[in-house]
C-alpha positions in Angstrom: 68.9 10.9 110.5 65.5 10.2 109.2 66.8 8.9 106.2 68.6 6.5 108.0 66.1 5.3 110.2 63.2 4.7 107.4 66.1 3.4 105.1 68.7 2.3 106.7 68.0 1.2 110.2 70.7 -1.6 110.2 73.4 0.6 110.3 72.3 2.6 113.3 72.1 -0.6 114.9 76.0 -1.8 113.9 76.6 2.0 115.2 75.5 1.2 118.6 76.9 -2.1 118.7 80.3 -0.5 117.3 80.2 2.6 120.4 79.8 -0.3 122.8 82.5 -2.5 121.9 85.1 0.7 122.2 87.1 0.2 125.4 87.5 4.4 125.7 85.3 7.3 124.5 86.7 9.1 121.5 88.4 12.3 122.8 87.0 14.7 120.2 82.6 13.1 120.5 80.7 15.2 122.6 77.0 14.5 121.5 74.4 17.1 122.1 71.0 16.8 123.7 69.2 16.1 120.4 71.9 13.3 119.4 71.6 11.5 122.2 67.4 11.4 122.0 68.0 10.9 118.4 70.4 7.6 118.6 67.9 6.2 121.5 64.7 6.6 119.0 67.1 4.7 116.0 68.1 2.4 118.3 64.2 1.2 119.2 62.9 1.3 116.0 66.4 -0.8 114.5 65.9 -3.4 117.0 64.5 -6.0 114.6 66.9 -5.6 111.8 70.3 -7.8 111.0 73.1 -5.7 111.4 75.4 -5.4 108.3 78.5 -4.4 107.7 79.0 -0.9 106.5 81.1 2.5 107.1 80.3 4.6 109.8 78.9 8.4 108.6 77.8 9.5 112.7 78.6 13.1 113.6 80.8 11.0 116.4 83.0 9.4 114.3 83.1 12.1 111.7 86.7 12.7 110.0 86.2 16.6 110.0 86.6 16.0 114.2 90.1 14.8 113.6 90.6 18.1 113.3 88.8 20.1 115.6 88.1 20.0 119.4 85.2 21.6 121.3 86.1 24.7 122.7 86.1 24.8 127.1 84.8 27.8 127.2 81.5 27.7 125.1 80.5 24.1 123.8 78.7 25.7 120.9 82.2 26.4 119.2 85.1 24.3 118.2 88.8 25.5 117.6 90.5 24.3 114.6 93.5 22.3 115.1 95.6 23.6 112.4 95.1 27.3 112.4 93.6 28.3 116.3 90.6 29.4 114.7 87.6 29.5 116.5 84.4 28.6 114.4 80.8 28.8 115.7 78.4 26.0 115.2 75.2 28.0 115.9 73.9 29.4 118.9 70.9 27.1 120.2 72.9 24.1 121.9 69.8 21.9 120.0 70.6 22.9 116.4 74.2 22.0 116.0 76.5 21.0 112.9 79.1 20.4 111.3 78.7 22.0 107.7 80.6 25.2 109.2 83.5 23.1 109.7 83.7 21.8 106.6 83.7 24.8 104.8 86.3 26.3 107.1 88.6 23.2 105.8 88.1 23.9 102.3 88.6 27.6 102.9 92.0 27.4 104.6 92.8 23.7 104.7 91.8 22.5 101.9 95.3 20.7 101.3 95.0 18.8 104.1 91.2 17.4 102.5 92.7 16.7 99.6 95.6 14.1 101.2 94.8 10.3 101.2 94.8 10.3 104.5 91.9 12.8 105.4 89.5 11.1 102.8 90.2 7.6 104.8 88.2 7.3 108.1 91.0 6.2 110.2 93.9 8.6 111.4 97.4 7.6 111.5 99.4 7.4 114.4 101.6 10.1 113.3 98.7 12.0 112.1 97.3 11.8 116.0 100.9 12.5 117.3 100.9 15.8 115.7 96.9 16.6 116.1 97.5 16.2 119.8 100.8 18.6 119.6 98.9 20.8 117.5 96.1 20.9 120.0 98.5 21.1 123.4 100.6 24.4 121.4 96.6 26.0 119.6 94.9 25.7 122.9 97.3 29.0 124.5 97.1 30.8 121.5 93.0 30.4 121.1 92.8 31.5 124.7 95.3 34.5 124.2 93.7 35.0 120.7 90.1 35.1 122.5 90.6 38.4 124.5 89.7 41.4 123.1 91.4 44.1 122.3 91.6 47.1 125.1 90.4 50.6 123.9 94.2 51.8 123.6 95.7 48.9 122.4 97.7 50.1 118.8 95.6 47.8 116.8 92.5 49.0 118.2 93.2 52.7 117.9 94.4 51.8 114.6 91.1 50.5 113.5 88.9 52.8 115.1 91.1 56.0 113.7 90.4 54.5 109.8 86.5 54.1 110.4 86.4 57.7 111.7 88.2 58.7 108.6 85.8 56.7 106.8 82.7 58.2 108.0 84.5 61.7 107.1 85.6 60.8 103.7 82.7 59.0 102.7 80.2 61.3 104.8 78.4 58.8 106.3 76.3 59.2 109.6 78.3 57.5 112.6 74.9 55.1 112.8 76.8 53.1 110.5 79.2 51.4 112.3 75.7 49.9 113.9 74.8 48.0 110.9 75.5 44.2 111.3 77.3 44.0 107.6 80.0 46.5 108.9 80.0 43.8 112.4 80.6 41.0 110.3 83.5 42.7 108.4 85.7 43.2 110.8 84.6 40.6 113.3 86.3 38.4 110.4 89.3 40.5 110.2 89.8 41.3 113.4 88.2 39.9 115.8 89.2 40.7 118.9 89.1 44.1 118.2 85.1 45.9 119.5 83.9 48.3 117.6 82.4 51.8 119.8 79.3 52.7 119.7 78.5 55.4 117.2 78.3 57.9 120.4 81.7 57.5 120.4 82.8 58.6 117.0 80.0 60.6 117.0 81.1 63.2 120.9 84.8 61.9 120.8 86.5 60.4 117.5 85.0 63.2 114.9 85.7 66.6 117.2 89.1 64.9 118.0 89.9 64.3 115.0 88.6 68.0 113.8 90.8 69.5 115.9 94.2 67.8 115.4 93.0 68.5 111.7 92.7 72.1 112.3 96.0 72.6 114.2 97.7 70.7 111.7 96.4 73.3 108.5 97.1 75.8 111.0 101.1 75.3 111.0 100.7 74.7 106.9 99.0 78.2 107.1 101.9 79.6 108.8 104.3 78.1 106.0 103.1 80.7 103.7 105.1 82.4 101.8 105.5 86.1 103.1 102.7 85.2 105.7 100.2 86.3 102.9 97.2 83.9 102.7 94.5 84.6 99.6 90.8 83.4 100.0 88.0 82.2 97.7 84.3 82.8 99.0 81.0 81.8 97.5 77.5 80.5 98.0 76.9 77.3 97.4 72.5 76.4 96.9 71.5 72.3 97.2 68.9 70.6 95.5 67.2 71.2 98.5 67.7 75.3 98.4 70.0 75.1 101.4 72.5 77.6 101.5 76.2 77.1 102.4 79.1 80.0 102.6 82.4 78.1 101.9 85.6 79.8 103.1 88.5 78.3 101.2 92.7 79.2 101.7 94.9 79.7 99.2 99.1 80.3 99.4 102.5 79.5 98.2 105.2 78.0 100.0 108.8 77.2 98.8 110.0 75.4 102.1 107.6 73.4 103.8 108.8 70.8 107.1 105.2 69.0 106.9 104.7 69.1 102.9 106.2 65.5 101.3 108.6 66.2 98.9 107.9 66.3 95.2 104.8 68.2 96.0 104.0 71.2 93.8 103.7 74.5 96.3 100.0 75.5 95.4 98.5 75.1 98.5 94.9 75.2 100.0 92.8 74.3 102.7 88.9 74.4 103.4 88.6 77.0 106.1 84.8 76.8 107.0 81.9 75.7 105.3 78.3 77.2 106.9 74.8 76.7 106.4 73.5 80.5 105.8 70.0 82.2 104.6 70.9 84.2 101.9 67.2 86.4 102.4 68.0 87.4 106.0 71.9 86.8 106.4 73.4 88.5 103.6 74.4 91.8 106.0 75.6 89.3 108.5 78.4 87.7 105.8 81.3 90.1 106.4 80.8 89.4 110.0 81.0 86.2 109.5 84.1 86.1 107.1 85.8 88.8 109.9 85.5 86.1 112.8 87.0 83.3 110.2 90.0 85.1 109.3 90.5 86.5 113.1 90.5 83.1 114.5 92.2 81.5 111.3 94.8 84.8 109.9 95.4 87.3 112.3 95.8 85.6 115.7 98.2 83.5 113.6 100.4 86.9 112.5 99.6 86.0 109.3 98.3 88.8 107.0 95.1 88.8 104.2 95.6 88.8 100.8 93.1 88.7 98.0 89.2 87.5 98.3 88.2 85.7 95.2 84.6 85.4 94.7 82.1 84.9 92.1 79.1 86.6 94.5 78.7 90.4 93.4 76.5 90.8 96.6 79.6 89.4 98.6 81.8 91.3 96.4 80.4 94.7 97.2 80.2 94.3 101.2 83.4 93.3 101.5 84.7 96.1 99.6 82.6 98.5 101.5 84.2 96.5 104.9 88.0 97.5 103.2 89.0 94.7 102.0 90.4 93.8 99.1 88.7 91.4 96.1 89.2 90.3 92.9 86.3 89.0 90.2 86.3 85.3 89.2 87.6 84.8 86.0 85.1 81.2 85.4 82.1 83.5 86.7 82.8 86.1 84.6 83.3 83.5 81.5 80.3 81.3 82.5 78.1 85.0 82.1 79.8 86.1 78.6 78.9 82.7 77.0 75.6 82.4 78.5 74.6 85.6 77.1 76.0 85.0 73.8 74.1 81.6 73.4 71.3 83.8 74.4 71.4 86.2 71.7 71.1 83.5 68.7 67.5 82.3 68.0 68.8 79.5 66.0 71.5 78.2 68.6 68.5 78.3 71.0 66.4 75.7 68.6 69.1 74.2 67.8 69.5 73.3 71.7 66.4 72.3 71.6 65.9 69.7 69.3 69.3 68.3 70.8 67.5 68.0 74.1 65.0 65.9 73.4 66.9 63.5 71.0 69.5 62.9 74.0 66.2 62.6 76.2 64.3 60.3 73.7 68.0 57.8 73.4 68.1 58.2 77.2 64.5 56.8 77.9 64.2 54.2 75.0 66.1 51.2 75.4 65.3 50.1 71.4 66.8 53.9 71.0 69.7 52.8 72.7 70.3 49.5 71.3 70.2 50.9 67.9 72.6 53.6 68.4 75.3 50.8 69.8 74.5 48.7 66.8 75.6 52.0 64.6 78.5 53.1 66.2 79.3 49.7 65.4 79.0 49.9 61.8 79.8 52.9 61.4 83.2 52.1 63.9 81.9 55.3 66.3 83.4 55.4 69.5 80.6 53.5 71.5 80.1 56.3 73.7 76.3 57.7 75.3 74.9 60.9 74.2 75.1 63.8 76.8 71.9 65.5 78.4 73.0 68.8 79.3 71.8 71.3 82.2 70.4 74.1 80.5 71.7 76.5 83.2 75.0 75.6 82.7 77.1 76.3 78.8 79.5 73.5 79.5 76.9 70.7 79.6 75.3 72.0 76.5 78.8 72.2 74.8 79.1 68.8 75.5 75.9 67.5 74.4 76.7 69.1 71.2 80.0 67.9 70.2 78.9 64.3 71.5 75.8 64.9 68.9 78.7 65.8 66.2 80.8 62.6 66.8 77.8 60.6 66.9 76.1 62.5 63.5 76.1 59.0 61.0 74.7 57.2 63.7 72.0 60.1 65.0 70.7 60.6 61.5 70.1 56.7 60.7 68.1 56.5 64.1 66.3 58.9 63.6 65.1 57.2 60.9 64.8 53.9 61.7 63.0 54.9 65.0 60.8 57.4 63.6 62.1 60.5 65.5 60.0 63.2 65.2 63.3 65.7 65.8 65.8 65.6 62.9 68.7 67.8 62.6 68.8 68.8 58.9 72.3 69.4 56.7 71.7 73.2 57.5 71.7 72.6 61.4 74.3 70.2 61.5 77.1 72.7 60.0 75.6 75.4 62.7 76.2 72.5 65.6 79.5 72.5 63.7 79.6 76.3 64.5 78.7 76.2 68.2 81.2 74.1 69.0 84.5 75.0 67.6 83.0 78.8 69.2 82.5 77.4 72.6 85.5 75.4 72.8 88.1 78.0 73.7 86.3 79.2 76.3 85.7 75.8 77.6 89.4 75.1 77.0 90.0 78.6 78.9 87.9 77.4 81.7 89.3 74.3 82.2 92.5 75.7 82.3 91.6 77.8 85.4 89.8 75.0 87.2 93.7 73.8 87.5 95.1 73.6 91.2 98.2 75.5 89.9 96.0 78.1 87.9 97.6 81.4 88.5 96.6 85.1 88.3 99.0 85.4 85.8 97.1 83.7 83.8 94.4 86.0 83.2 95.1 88.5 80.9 96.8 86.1 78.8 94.1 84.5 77.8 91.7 87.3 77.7 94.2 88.1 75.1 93.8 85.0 73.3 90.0 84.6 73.2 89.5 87.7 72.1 92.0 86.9 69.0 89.8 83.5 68.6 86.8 85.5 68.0 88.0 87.4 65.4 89.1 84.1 63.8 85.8 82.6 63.8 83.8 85.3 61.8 85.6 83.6 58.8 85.6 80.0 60.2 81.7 79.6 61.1 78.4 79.8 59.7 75.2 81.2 60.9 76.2 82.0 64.4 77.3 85.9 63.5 75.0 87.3 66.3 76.3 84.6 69.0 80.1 86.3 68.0 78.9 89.8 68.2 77.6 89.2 71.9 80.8 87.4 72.4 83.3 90.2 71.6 80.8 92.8 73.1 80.9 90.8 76.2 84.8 90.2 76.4 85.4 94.1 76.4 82.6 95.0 78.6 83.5 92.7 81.3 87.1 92.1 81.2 88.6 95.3 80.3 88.8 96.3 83.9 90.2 93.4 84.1 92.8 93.9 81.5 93.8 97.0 83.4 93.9 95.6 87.1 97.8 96.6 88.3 97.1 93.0 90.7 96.5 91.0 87.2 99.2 93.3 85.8 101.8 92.3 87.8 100.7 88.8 88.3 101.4 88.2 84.6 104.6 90.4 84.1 105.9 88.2 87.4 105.2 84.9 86.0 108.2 83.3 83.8 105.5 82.5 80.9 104.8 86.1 80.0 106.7 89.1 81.8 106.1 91.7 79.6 105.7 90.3 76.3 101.7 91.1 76.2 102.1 95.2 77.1 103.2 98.0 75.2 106.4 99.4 76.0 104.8 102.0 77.8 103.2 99.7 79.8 105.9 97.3 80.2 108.0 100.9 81.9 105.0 101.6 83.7 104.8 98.0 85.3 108.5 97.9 86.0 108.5 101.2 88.1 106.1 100.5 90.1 107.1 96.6 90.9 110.8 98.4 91.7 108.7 100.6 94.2 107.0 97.7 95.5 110.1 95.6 96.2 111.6 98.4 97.7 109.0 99.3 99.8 108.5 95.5 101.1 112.2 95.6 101.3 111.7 98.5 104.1 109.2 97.0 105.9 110.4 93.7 106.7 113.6 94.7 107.3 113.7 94.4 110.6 117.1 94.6 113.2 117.5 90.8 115.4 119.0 91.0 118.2 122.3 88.9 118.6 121.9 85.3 119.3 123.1 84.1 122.9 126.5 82.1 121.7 128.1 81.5 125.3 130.1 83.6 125.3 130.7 87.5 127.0 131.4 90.6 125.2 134.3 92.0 125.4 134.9 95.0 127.3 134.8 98.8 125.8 137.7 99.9 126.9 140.2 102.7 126.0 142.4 100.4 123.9 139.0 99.7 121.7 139.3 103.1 120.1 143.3 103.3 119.9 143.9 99.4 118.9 147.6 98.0 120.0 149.6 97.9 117.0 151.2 95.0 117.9 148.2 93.0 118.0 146.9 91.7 114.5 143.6 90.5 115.2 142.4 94.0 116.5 141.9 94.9 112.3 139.6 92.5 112.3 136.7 94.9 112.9 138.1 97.0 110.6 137.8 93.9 107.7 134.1 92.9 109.1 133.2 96.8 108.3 134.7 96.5 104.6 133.3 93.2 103.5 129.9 94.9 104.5 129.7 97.6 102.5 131.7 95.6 99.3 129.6 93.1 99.9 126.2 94.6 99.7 123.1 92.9 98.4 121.3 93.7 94.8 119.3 96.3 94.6 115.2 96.5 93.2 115.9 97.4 90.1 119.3 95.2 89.3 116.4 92.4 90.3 113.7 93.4 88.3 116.1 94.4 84.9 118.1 90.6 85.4 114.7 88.8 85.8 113.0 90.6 82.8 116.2 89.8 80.5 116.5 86.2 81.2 114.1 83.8 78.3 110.2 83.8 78.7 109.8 79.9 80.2 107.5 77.4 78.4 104.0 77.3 79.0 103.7 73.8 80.6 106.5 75.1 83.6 105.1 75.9 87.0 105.7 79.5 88.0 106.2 78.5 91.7 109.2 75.9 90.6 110.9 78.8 88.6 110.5 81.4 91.7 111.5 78.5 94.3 115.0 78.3 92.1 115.7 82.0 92.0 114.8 82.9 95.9 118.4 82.8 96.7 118.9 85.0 93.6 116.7 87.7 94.3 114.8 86.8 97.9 112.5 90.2 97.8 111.4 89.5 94.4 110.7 86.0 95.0 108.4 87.1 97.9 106.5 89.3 95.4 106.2 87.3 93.1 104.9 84.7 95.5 102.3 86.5 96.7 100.6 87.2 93.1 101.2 84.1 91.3 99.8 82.0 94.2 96.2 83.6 94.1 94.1 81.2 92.1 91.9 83.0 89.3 88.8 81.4 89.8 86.9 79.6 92.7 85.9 76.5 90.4 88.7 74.3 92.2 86.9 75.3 95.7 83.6 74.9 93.7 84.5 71.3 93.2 84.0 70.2 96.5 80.1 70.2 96.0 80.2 68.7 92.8 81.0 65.0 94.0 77.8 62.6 94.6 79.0 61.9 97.9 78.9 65.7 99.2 75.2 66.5 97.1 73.8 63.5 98.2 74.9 64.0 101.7 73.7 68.1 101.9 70.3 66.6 100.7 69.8 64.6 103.4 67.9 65.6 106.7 69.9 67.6 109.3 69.7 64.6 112.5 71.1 62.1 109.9 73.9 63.5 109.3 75.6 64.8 112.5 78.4 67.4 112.4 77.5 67.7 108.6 79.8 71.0 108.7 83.0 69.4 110.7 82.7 66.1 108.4 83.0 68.5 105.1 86.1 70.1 106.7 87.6 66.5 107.4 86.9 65.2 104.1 88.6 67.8 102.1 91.6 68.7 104.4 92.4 64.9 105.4 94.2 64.1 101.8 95.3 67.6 101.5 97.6 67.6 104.9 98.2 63.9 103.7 96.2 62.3 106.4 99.0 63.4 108.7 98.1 64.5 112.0 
């Protein structure tokens, strides 16, 4: 407007001249305050000038209002004539525009800007015919369109069921549904739907939500396979030195009305998860565990199996309390190669220098542009170098063999950027060493950090690592010591292990192995007392049902039932029932155990569970055996993941009143996908 008036006053004045010369007011130009002050200043000052003849540019006479019209309700929106969008034009009445309704036109109309017929400031007749049906039919639908949704509307309890799952998932504070970008989201998406206040999700959505959570892992619980449910505990210590004691589930089912199909039948849950102090609550953790699994197991019928744990403290007490343990086969692993890497002075320098080349690349960005530049030459796989936790083997194992892939490339920058740590010819072939020792066992542990990792596993590949070792006195150099330790270690610690009857029949009842790792004295050994053990389930749970009401009487004892009427045929049908009974009678423990032992040891990439879920017709008792030893996990590393996502660290590292329910959010987040966010 300013422009205008200091350049072009003329055509302000053939504006006015124009407005008055129209018979009736255009039905779409409702000037505001400011306009109207605006033309009457521009009229005053134009006075003076000849009018010419040029197009008109006014905000009245606009083209972008032959497709919009002010909204009833609030003059300070329009509704847009081809899609019943409402658009806001600001909030002070003073300060209004029109750039927001050009943009909405090249956003979703832009078709309609392009045509010959929107560019030209004159509307045709058939264009107003169907603006005006357009705005007769859009005016209903704004108005429907501009009430919100109720609280328990579908869509609204739609939306407001995903955010809380959000916040779970994400483990976010419920203060962030108050942040204005959140607003703005879904304001555009949706928006009549309001979102609560974070009160709401806070005392209402989040405890709902728990709780139709909880029942629904309560009736996977009761799937179980035999009713036996196995357990991995540990401690869990933050950044922060907060302490958590996780409670995590672990069973087999073959049949499952809630599990989708094509699922594998390794099943777990998160149980609890509680902040503890380890100096003054360590007495207090069987209590704790005891009140879990009474208001989890036992009021369920269901019955405890094995507690995995990699706590010896925990270990102990529960053992003292009567219940039944088993070590954790990663713990037990992470302790033998720690040790080992311990007892080498030269694998401990050898560390050392690595450390502070991957921390020198890591801070120098001329360190790390020359190493790019290498790979390239040198057609590396352009990958960063690893710096390792020195509390934990894996990290420095894979440090090490990144060092190893990278070695062209590390020894030219050393040079070239003047490290002051170089690996010489002699330290190289030891890195060399390390690695091909430490990847079995990180090959091993991997293997058990597996959702389907089984007992049976176990002894296996205790087996197997210990035949590795003796391989690698001829295949290394200069790591003899680090071996020594290893194989020391490996008996020490697993030959209870090796000897466990639990492990023992965990590996003779998986498909993989049976008895093809034990002695034949073993192997008898094993097979007697699983035949005991089948028998002695087969005892216990049989159990007499009474008859099923069928709607019908039962017939009458009567003199004639003793003496039956020859004449009548069917009265030998008791006597058939009795026969088929005994003819047909089912197979006994050992005809079970002898057939499954003789059939072909199964490949190692089958899944125990599919092969047992196949043969519980078969042989039902040993089925249920078998499922309640091959579907203990070995380790707690798959539990243990839970706290190794950034999301859950950074989320126990921040203050306690920012992140409400912590406790109840942890639960949601890792039972949500596993029930399959049904419930």
């Amino acid at each position: 407007m300013r422009h205008l008036m200091r350049r072009h006053p003329d055509v302000l004045k053939n504006q006015k001249s124009t407005d008055e010369k129209e018979s009736s007011p255009h039905p779409y130009t409702n000037l505001t305050a400011t306009d109207a002050v605006s033309t009457k200043e521009t009229e005053s000052r134009a006075s003076e000038k000849k009018p010419q003849t040029l197009p008109v540019f006014s905000k009245k006479t606009s083209k972008l209002w032959n497709h919009f019209s002010i909204s009833p309700t609030d003059p300070t929106k329009v509704v847009c004539l081809h899609c019943g969008r409402t658009i806001s034009r600001g909030k002070k009445t003073t300060n209004l525009g029109t750039s927001c309704l050009f943009r909405h036109m090249q956003r979703f109309h832009g078709h309609v800007l392009e045509s010959n017929n929107t560019i030209s400031g004159d509307v045709p007749s058939a264009e107003i015919h169907v603006k005006q049906e357009l705005m007769d039919t859009s005016v209903y639908e704004t108005e429907q369109s501009r009430e919100r949704f109720d609280e328990r509307h579908p869509v609204a309890k739609k939306i407001t069921k995903l955010i809380a799952e959000m916040l779970a998932l994400d483990l976010q504070p419920s203060a962030m549904v108050e942040n204005a970008g959140l607003n703005r989201l879904l304001e555009y998406l949706q928006p009549q739907y309001s979102l609560p206040p974070s009160s709401y999700f806070t005392s209402t959505a989040i405890p709902d939500m728990y709780e139709r959570v909880k029942d629904v892992v309560l009736t996977h619980l009761k799937e179980a396979e035999g009713g036996v449910v196995h357990f991995t505990t540990s401690i869990w210590v933050n950044s922060q030195t907060r302490e958590y004691l996780t409670l995590t589930a672990h069973w087999a089912t073959y049949e499952s009305s809630v599990r989708p199909q094509g699922q594998d039948f390794h099943c777990s849950a998160l149980l609890s998860v509680s902040q503890i102090d380890c100096d003054h609550d360590m007495h207090d953790i069987p209590k704790q565990l005891e009140y879990l699994w009474d208001s989890w197991i036992t009021s369920s019928g269901l019955k405890k199996g094995f507690t995995v744990t990699d706590n010896t403290t925990i270990r102990n007490t529960l053992e003292d309390h009567g219940h039944v343990t088993m070590q954790c086969f990663g713990h037990t692993i992470d302790l033998i190669v720690s040790e080992a890497i311990k007892s080498q002075r030269m694998v401990q320098n050898l560390l050392s220098i690595a450390r502070k080349i991957c921390e020198r690349v890591h801070r120098s960005a001329k360190a790390k542009e020359k190493l790019a530049e290498l790979q390239r030459v040198h057609q590396l796989p352009e990958n960063q170098l690893i710096q390792d936790v020195p509390s934990k083997w894996r990290t420095s194992f894979f440090m090490l063999e990144r060092l190893v892939e990278q070695k062209k490339a590390i020894d030219e920058m050393s040079i070239e950027c003047n490290f002051r740590e170089m690996i010489s010819c002699d330290q190289w072939e030891v890195m060399l060493s390390v690695c091909n020792a430490l990847k079995p066992f990180e090959v091993a542990c991997r293997e058990m950090s597996n959702r389907t990792a089984t007992l049976g596993q176990v002894i296996p590949l205790i087996h197997i690592l210990n035949r590795k070792i003796d391989l690698l006195f001829d295949e290394t150099v200069g790591i003899d010591n680090m071996l020594k330790s290893l194989k020391e270690a490996m008996v020490s610690k697993m030959s209870a292990t090796l000897h466990d009857p639990r492990n023992t029949w965990a590996t003779m009842l998986d498909p993989r192995y049976k008895t093809s790792l034990f002695t034949e004295e073993e192997a008898e050994q094993c097979k007697q007392d699983l035949i005991r053990e089948l028998d002695l389930s087969s005892t216990t749970s049989a159990v007499v049902q009474p008859p099923l009401p069928n709607g019908c009487n039962e017939a009458p004892l009567s003199s004639n039932t003793s003496h039956p009427n020859k004449d009548n045929l069917w009265s030998l049908m008791a006597d058939i029932r009795q026969k088929i009974k005994h003819e047909e009678k089912p197979k006994s423990s050992e005809l079970a155990v002898l057939e499954y032992l003789e059939e072909d040891i199964l490949d190692q990439s089958c899944d125990p569970l599919d092969y047992w879920n196949l043969k519980k017709f078969l042989w039902p008792d040993l089925a249920k055996v078998a499922a309640r030893y091959v579907g203990c996990p070995p380790s707690i590393v798959p539990a243990e993941t839970l706290f190794s996502t950034a999301s859950v660290n950074c989320a126990l590292n921040q203050p306690r009143p920012l992140l409400e329910n912590m406790e109840g959010l942890l639960f949601l987040k890792v039972n949500l996908p596993l029930i399959y966010f049904q419930y």
